[in-house]
N, C-alpha and C positions, 0 to 999 in steps of 0.2 A: 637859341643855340649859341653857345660857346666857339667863338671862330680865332685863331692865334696861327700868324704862320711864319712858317722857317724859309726863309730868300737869301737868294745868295747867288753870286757866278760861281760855273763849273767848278767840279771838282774842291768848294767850299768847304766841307763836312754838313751839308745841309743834310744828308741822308743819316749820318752815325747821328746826328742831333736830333732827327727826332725819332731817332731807334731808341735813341738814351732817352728824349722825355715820354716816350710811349712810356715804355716800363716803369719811369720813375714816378709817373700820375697815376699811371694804373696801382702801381703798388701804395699810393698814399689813398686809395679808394674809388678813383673815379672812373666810369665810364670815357673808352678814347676811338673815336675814329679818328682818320686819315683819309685827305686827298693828296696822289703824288701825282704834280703835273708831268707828262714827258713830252717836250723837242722833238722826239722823233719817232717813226714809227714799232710801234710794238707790238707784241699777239703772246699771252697770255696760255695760249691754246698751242696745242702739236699736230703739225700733220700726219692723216691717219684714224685720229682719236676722232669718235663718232660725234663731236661736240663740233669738232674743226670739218667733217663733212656737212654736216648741216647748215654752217655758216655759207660753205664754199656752194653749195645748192641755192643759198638765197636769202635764206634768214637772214630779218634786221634782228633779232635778241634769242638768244639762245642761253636758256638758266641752264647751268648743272647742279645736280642737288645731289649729296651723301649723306649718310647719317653723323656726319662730322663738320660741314660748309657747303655753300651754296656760293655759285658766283652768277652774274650775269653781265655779258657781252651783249655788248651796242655793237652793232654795223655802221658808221656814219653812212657810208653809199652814197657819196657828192654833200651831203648837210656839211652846213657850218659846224664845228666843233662847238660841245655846249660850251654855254656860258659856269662859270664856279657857281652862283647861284642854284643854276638849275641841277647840277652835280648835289650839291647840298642839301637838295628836297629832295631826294632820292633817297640819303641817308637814314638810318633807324634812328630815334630817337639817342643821344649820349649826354654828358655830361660835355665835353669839348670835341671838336674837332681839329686837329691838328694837319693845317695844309703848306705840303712842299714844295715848294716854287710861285709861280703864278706871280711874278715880278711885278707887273702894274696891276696888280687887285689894292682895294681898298680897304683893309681890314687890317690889324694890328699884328705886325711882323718883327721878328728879330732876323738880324742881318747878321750872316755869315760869313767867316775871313780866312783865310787859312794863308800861310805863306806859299804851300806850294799850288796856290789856284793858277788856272791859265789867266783871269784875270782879276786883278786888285783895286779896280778903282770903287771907292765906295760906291755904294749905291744910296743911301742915306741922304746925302745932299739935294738929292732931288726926288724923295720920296718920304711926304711926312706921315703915311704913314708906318714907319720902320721907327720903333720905341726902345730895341734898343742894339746893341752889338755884341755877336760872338765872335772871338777872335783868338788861336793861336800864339800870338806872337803880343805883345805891349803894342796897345792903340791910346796917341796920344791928341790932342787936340778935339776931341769930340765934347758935344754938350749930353748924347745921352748915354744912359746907362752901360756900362762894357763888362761882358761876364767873358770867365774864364772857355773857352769853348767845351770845354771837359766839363764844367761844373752845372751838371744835369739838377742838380737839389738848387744851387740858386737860381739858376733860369726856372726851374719850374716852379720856386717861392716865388718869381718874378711874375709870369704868368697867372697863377692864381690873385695876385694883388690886380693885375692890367685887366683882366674878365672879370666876371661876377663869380667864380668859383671861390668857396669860402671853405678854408683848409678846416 
């Protein structure tokens, strides 16, 4: 499996970036999942909906299934949050996965910049694995690669060279 991720502080464009290389791989042919880490708590689900009673009764996984998508909800209920790993094995079979966030994972990342972040200080300097940079604004003094943060076609020619995907 194909693993490449998008890292960055808040407010980065880590999210339009990999909206844009979704599309842009998917449109050059290939199978794309996504993991998006989140900070803080989330629910996917509405109170009311007989999906979000069933939780509130007890259930640790509750699928929903349509003739359109399926999802399925974890309970942690005191566990440790999984590991990326274990998220990963979970996944259907793709061509890549494309994962957002997850700062200290070990797996090959482009780093996101934007001027209006809450924070700027690279992250790069002390994370080798981050191959290359998406940036906003002229980044100067770097030894790797620096793409335009817009430019979805060459990050994603980027990417297919950094993994075994073969255009």
């Amino acid at each position: 499996m194909n693993i490449f991720g998008i890292t960055g502080w808040k407010n980065s464009g880590k999210t339009t970036l990999t909206e844009k290389l979704v599309t842009e791989l998917v449109r050059r042919g290939w199978t794309v999942s996504t993991v998006k880490h989140a900070h803080h708590e989330f629910d996917i689900d509405k109170p009311g909906a007989d999906s979000f009673r069933h939780r509130q009764a007890g259930a640790t996984e509750v699928a929903v299934v349509s003739g359109t998508r399926w999802a399925l909800m974890h309970e942690l209920r005191g566990e440790d949050e999984p590991m990326l790993e274990t998220i990963l094995s979970r996944l259907a079979p793709c061509d890549i996965v494309l994962v957002e966030g997850y700062k200290r994972e070990a797996h090959k990342k482009i780093e996101t910049r934007r001027l209006e972040a809450k924070d700027r200080s690279p992250l790069s300097a002390n994370d080798g694995h981050i191959v290359a940079i998406a940036a906003d604004f002229a980044v100067s003094g770097e030894s790797l690669p620096v793409f335009d943060l817009n430019d979805a076609g060459g990050i994603a020619d980027f990417i297919e060279r950094a993994t075994s995907l073969k255009p």
